[in-house]
C-alpha positions as CSV (number, residue, x, y, z in Angstrom):
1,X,9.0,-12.3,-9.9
2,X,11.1,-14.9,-8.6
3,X,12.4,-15.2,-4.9
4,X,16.3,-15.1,-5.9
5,X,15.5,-11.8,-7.6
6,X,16.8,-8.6,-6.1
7,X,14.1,-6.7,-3.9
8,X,12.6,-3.4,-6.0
9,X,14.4,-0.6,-3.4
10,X,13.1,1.9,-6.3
11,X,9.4,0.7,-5.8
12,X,9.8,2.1,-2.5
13,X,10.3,5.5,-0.8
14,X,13.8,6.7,0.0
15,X,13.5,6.5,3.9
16,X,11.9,2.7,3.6
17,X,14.8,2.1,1.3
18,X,17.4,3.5,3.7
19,X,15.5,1.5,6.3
20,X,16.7,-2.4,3.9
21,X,19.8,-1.5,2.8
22,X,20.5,-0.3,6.2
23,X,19.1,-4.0,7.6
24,X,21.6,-6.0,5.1
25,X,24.7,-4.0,5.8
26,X,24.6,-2.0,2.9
27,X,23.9,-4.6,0.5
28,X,20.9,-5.1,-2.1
29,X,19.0,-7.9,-0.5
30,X,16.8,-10.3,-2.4
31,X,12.9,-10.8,-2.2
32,X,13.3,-13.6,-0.7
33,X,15.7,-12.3,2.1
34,X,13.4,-9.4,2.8
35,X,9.8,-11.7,3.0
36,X,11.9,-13.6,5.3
37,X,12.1,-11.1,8.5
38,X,9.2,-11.6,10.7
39,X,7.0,-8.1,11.0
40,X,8.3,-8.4,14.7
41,X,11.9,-8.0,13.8
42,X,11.2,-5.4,11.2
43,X,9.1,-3.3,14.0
44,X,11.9,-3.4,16.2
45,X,14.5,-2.1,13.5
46,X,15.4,1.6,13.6
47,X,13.0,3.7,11.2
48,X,10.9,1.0,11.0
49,X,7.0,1.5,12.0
50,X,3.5,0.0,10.4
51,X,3.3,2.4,7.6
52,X,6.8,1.6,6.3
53,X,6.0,-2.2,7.2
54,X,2.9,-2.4,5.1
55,X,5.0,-0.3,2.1
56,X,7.5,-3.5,2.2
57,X,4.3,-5.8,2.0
58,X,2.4,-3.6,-0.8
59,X,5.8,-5.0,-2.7
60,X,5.8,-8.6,-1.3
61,X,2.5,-9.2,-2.0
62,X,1.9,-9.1,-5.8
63,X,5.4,-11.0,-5.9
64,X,4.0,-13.7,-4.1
65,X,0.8,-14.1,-5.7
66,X,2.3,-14.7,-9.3
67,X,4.1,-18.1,-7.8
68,X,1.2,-19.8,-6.4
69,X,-1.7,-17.8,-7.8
70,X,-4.0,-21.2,-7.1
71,X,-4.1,-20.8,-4.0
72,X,-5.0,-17.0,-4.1
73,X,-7.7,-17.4,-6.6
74,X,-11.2,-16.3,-4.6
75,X,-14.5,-18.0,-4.9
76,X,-17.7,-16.3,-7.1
77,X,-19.0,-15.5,-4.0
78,X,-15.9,-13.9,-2.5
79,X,-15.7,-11.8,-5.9
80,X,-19.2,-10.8,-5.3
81,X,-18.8,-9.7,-2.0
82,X,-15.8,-8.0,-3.0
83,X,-17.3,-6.0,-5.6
84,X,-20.3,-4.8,-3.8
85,X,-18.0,-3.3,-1.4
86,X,-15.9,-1.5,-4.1
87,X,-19.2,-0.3,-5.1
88,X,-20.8,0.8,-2.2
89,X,-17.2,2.6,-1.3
90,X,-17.4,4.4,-4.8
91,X,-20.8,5.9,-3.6
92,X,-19.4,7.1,-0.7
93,X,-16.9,8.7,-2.3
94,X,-19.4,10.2,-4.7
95,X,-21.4,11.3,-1.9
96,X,-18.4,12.9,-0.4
97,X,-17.3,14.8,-3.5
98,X,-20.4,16.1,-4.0
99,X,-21.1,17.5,-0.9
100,X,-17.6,18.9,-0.5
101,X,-17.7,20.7,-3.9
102,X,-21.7,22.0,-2.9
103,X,-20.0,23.5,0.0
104,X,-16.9,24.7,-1.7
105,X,-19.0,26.6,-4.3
106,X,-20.6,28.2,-1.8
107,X,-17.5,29.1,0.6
108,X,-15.9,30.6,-2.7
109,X,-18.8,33.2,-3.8
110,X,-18.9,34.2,0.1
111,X,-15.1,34.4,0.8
112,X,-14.8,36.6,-2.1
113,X,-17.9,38.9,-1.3
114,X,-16.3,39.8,2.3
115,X,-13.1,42.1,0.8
């Protein structure tokens, strides 16, 4: 996506949308406009706080990476890192599932034996 191209209000939630338009007067501002505030301005803006900050960057950032994707490219060794952790944060999340649904099959066959 190009910088003079209109900023995707419907890849965002209502309230964060309210939040732009609300910023530019009213009026559909472009990528380019919007990557422009500094966080500092938009944290001082009316509905405003991290959480809708970083859902205004989760929309910036893939924008910006297809114009100068050389300089976002990471090393072998970055990738490698990188994937380990996604791995080792899948197990967790295995781990996790497994124990909630052992203790969920077990909370089920008692909650229903106490009637």
């Amino acid at each position: 996506m190009q910088q003079v191209e209109f900023f995707p209000l419907d890849a965002v939630p209502p309230r964060v949308r309210s939040a732009l338009l609300g910023e530019f007067e009213g009026r559909w501002p472009t990528v380019q406009e919007v990557a422009q505030i500094s966080d500092r301005h938009w944290l001082a803006t009316p509905d405003i706080g991290p959480s809708t900050l970083e859902k205004i960057h989760s929309v910036l950032r893939p924008k910006a990476c297809q114009g100068d994707s050389a300089s976002h490219q990471m090393t072998d060794t970055e990738l490698l890192i990188r994937l380990e952790f996604i791995q080792e944060e899948l197990r967790r999340i295995q781990r996790t599932v497994e124990a909630r649904s052992g203790r969920n099959s077990g909370r089920t066959y008692q909650g229903r034996g106490n009637g």
